[in-house]
NUGUVO-187739 format. One record per residue: x negated, y negated, z negated of N, C-alpha, C in turn; residue number from 1. Coordinates in nm, 3 decimals, padded with zeros to 5 digits. Layout:
<recs>
+---------+---------+---------+---------+---------+---------+---------+---------+---------+-----+
!     n_x !     n_y !     n_z !    ca_x !    ca_y !    ca_z !     c_x !     c_y !     c_z ! pos !
+---------+---------+---------+---------+---------+---------+---------+---------+---------+-----+
!       X !       Y !       Z !       X !       Y !       Z !       X !       Y !       Z ! NUM !
...
+---------+---------+---------+---------+---------+---------+---------+---------+---------+-----+
</recs>
This chain:
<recs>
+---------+---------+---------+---------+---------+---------+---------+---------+---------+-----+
!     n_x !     n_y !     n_z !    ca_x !    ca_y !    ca_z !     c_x !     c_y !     c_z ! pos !
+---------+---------+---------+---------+---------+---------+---------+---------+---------+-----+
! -00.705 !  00.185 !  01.124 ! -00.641 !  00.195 !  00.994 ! -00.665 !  00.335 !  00.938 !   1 !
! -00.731 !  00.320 !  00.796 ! -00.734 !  00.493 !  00.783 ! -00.618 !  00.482 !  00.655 !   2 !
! -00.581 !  00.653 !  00.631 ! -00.493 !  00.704 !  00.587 ! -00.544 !  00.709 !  00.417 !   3 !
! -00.436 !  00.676 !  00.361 ! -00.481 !  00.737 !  00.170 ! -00.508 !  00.840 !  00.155 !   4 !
! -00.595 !  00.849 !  00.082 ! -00.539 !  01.020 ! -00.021 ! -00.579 !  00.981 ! -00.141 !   5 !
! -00.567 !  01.115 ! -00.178 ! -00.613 !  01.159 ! -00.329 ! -00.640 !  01.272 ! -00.365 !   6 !
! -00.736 !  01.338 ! -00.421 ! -00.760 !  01.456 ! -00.486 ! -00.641 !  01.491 ! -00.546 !   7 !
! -00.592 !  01.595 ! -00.508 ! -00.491 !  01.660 ! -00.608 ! -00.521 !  01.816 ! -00.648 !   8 !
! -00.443 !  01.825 ! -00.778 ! -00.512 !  01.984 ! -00.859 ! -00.356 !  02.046 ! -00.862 !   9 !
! -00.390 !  02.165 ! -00.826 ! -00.221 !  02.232 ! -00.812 ! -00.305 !  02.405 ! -00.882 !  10 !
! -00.210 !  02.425 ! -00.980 ! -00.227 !  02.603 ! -01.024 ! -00.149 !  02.654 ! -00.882 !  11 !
! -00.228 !  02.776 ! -00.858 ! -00.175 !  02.884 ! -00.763 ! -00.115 !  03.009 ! -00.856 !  12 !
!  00.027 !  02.990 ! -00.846 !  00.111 !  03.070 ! -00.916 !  00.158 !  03.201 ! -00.842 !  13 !
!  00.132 !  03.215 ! -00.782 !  00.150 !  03.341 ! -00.619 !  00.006 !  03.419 ! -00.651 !  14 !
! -00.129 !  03.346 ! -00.679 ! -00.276 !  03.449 ! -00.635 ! -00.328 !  03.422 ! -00.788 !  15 !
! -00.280 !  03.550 ! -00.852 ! -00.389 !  03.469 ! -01.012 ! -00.530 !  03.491 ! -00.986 !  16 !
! -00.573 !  03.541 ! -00.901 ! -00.743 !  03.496 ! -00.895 ! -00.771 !  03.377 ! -00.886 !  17 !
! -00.700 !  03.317 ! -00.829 ! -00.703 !  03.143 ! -00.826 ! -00.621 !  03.075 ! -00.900 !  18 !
! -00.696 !  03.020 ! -00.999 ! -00.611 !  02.953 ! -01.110 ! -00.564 !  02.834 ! -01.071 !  19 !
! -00.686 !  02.759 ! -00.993 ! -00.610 !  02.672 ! -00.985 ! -00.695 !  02.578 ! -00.878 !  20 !
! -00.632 !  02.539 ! -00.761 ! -00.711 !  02.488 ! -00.642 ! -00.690 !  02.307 ! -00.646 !  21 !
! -00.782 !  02.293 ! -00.564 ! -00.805 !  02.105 ! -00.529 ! -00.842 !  02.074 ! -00.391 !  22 !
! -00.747 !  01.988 ! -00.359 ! -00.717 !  01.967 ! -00.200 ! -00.687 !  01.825 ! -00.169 !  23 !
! -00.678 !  01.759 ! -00.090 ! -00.642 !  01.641 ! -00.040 ! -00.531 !  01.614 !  00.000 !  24 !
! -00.465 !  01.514 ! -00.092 ! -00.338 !  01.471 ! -00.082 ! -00.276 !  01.323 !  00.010 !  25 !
! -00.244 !  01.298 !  00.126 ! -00.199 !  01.204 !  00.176 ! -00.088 !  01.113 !  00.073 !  26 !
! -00.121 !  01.018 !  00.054 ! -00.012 !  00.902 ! -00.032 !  00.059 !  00.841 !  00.056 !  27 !
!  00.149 !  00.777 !  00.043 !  00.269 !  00.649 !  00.075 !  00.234 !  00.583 !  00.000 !  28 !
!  00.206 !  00.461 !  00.070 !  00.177 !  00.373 ! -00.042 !  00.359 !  00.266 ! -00.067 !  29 !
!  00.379 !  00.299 !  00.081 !  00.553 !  00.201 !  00.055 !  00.633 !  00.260 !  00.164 !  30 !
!  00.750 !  00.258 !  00.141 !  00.899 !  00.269 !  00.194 !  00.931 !  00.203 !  00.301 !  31 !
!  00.951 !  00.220 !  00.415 !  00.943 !  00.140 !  00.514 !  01.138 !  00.178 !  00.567 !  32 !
!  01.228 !  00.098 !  00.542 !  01.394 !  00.115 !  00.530 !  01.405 !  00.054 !  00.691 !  33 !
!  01.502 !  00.114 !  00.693 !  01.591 !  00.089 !  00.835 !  01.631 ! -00.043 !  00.880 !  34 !
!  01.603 ! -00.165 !  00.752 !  01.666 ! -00.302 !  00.759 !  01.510 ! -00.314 !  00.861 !  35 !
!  01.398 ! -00.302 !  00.775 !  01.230 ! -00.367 !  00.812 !  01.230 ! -00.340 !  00.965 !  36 !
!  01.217 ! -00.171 !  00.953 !  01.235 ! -00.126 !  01.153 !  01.339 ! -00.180 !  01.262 !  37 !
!  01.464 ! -00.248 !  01.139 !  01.553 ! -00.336 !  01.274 !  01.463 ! -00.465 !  01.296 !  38 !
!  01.422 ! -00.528 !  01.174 !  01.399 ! -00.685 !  01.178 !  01.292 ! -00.704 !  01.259 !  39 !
!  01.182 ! -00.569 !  01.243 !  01.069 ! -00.529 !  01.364 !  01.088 ! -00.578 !  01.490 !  40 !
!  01.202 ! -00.490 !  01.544 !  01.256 ! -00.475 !  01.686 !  01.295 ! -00.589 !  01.729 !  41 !
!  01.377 ! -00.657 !  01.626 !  01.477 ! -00.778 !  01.660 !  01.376 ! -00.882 !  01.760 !  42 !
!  01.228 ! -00.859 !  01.678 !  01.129 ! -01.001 !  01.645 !  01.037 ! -00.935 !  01.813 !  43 !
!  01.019 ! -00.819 !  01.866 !  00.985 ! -00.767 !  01.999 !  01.051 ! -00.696 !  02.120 !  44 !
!  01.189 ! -00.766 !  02.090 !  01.297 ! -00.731 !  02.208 !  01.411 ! -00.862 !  02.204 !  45 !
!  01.480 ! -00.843 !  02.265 !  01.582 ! -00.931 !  02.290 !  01.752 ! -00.892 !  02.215 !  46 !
!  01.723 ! -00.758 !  02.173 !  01.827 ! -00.725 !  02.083 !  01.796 ! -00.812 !  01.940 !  47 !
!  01.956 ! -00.809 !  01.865 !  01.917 ! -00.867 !  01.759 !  01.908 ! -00.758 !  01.630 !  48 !
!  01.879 ! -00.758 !  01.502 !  01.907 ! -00.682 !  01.424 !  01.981 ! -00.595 !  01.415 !  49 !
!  02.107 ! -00.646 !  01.412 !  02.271 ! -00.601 !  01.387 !  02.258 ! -00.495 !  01.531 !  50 !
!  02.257 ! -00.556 !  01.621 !  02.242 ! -00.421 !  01.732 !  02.173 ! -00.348 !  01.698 !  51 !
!  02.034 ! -00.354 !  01.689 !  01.954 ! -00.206 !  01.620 !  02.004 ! -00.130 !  01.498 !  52 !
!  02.057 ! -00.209 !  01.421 !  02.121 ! -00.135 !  01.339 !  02.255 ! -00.066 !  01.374 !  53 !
!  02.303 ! -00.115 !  01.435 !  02.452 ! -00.052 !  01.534 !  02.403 !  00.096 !  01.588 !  54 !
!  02.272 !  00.048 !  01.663 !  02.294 !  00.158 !  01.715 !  02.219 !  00.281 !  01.612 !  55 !
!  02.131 !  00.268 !  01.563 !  02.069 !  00.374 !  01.486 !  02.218 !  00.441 !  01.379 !  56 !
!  02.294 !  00.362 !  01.380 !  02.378 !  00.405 !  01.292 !  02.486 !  00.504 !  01.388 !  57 !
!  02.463 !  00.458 !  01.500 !  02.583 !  00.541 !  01.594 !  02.471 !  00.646 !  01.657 !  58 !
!  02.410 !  00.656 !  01.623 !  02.297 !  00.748 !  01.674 !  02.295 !  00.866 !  01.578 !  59 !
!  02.263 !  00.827 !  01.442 !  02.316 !  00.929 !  01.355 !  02.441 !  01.003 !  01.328 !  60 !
!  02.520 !  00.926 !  01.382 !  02.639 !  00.959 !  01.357 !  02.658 !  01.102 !  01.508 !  61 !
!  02.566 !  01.033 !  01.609 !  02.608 !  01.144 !  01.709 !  02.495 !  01.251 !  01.706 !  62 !
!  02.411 !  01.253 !  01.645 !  02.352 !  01.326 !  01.615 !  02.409 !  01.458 !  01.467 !  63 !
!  02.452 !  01.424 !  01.418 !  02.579 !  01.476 !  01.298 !  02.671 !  01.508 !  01.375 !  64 !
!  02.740 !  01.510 !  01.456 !  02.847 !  01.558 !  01.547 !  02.778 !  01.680 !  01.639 !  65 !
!  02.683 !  01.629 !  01.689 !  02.666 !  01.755 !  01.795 !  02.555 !  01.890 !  01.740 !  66 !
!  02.500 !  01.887 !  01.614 !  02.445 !  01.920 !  01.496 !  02.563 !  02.037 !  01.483 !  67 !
!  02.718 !  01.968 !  01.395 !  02.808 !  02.012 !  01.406 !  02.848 !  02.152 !  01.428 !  68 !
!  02.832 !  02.127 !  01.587 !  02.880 !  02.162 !  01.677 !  02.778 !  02.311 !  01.717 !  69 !
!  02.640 !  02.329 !  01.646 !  02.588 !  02.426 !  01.704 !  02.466 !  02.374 !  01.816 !  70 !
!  02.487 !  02.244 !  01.853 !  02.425 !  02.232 !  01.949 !  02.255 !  02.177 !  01.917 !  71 !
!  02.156 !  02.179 !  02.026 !  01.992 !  02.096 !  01.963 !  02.017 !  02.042 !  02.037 !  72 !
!  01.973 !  01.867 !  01.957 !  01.982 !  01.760 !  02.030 !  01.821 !  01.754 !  02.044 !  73 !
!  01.771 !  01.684 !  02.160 !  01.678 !  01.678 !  02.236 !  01.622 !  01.511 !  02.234 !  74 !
!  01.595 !  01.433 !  02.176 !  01.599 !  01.267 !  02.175 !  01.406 !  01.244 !  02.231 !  75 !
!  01.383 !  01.335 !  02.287 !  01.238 !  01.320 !  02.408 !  01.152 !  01.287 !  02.339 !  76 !
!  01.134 !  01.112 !  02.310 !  01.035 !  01.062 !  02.262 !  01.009 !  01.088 !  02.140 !  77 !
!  01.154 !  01.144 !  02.027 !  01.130 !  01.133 !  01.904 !  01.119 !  01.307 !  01.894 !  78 !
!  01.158 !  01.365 !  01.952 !  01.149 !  01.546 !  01.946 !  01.310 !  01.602 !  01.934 !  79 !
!  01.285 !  01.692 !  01.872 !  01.437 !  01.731 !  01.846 !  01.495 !  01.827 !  01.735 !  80 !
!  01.592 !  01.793 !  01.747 !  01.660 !  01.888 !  01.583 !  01.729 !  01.943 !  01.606 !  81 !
!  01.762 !  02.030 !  01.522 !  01.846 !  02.209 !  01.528 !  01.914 !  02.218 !  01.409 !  82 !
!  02.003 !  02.309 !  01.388 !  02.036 !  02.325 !  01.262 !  01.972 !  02.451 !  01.188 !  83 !
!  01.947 !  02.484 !  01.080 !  01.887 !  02.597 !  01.008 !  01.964 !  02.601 !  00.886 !  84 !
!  01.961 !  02.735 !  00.834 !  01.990 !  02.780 !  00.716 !  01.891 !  02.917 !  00.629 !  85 !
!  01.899 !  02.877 !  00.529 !  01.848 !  02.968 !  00.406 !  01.956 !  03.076 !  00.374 !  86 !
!  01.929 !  03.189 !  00.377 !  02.012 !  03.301 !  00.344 !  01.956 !  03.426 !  00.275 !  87 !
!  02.016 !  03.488 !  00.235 !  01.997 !  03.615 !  00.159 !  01.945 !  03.702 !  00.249 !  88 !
!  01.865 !  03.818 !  00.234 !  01.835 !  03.928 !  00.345 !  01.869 !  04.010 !  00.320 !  89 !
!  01.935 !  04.113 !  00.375 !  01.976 !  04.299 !  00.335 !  01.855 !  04.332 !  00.428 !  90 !
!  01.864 !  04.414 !  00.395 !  01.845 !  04.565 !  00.488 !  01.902 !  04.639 !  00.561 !  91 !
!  02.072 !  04.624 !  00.542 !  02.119 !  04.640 !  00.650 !  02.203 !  04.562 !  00.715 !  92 !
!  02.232 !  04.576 !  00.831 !  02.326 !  04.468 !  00.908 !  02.430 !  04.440 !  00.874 !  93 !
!  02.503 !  04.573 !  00.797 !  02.620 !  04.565 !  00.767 !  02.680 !  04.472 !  00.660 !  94 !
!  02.558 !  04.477 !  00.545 !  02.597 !  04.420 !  00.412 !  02.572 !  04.268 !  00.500 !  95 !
!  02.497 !  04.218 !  00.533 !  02.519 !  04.036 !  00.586 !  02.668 !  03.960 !  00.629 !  96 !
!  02.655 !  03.877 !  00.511 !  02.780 !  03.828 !  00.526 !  02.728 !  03.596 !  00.557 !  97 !
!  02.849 !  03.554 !  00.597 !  02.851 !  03.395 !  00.553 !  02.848 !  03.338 !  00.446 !  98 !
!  02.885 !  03.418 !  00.326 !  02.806 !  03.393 !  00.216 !  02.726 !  03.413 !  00.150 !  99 !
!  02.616 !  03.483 !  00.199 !  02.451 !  03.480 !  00.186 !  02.369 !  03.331 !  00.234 ! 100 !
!  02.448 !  03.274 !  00.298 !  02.374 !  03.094 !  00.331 !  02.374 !  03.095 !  00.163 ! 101 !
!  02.221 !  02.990 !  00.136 !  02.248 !  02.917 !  00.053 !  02.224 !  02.778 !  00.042 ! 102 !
!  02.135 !  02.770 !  00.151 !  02.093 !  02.573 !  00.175 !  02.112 !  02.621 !  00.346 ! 103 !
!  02.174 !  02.479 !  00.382 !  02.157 !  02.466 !  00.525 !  02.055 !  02.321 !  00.543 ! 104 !
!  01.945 !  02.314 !  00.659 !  01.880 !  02.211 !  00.661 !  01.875 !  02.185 !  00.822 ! 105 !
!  01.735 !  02.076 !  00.840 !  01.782 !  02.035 !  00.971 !  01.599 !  02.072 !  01.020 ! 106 !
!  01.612 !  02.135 !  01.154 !  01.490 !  02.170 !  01.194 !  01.417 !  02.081 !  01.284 ! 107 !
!  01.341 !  02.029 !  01.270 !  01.287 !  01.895 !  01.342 !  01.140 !  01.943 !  01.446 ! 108 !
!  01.117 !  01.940 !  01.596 !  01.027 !  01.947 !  01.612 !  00.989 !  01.849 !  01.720 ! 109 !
!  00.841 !  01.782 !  01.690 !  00.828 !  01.610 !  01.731 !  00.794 !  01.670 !  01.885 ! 110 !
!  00.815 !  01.565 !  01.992 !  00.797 !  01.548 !  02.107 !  00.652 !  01.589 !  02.131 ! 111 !
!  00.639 !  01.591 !  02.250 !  00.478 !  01.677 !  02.271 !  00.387 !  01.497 !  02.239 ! 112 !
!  00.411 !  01.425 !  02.299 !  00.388 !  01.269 !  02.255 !  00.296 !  01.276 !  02.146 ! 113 !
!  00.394 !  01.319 !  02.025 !  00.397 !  01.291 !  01.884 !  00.291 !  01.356 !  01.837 ! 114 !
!  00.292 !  01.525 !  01.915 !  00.215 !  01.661 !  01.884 !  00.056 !  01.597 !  01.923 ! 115 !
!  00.062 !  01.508 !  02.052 ! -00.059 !  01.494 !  02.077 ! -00.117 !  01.387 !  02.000 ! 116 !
! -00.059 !  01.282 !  01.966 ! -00.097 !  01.208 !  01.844 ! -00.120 !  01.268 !  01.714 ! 117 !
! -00.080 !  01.337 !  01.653 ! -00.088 !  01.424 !  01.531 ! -00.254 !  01.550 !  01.505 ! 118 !
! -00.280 !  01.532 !  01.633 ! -00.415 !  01.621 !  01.672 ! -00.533 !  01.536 !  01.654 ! 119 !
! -00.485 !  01.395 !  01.681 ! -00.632 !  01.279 !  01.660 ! -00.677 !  01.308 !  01.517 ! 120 !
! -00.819 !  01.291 !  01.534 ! -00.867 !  01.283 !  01.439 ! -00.808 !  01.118 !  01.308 ! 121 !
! -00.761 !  01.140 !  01.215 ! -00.723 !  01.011 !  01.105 ! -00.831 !  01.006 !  01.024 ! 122 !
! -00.866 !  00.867 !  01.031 ! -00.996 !  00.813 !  00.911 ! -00.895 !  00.815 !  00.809 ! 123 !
! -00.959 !  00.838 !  00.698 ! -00.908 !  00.872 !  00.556 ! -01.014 !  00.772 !  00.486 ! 124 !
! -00.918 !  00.704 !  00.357 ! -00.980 !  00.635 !  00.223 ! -00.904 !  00.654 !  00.137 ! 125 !
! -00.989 !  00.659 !  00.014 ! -00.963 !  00.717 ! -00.095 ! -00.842 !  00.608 ! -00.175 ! 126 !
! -00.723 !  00.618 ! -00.211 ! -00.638 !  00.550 ! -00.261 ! -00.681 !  00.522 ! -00.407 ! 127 !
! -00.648 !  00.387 ! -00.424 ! -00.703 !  00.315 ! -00.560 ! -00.539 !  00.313 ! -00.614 ! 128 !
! -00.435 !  00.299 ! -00.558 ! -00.269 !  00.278 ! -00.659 ! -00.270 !  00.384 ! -00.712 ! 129 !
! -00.333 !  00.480 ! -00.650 ! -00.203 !  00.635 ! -00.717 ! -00.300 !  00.695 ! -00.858 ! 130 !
! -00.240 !  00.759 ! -00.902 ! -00.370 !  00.855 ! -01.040 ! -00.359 !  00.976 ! -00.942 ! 131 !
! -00.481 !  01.040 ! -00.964 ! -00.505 !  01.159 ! -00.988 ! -00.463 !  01.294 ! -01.058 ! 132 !
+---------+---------+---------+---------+---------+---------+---------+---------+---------+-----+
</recs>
């Protein structure tokens, strides 16, 4: 199966020697929801839907708790997440305060699994849905 793209044109607003660069853009062509990946499972295991959905839902939920909490959850096959935040910088130690956060996000890094899949070479074709 190869992957979409598309030529895409982006101005470089950071280097004005470069007005403006063209690079290869990976597409989605569709949305793949949490109902499709249960009804998946349901149809190559012996669980039914409603359980996969049970649990992905109690999975997030404990994953949001121990997040929380400060802690990195570790889920092996899928990698693991941390918490992170965006903040203001001084210069000195002193001026840093808790309200210099301004976005908090979630730091994701995929299982070595994932890392070694992500290194294969992907056949690429040129997407006919999207414009340019």
């Amino acid at each position: 199966m190869a992957l979409p793209y598309i030529i895409s044109h982006r101005r470089n607003s950071l280097n004005t020697s470069k007005n403006s660069q063209y690079f290869i853009k990976i597409v989605q062509n569709n949305t793949i929801d949490l109902e499709n990946i249960c009804d998946e499972i349901e149809k190559e295991s012996s669980l039914s839907a409603a359980d996969v959905y049970a649990t992905a839902v109690a999975l997030q939920n404990k994953i949001i708790q121990h997040l929380e909490k400060g802690n990195c959850v570790n889920l092996e096959y899928l990698g693991r997440f941390s918490m992170g935040a965006k903040a203001k910088a001084h210069k000195n130690k002193a001026d840093v305060s808790v309200n210099d956060v301004t976005k908090f996000h979630i730091n994701y890094q995929p299982s070595s699994k994932i890392k070694k899949w992500l290194k294969q070479k992907f056949a690429l074709k040129k997407s006919t849905n999207h414009q340019e």
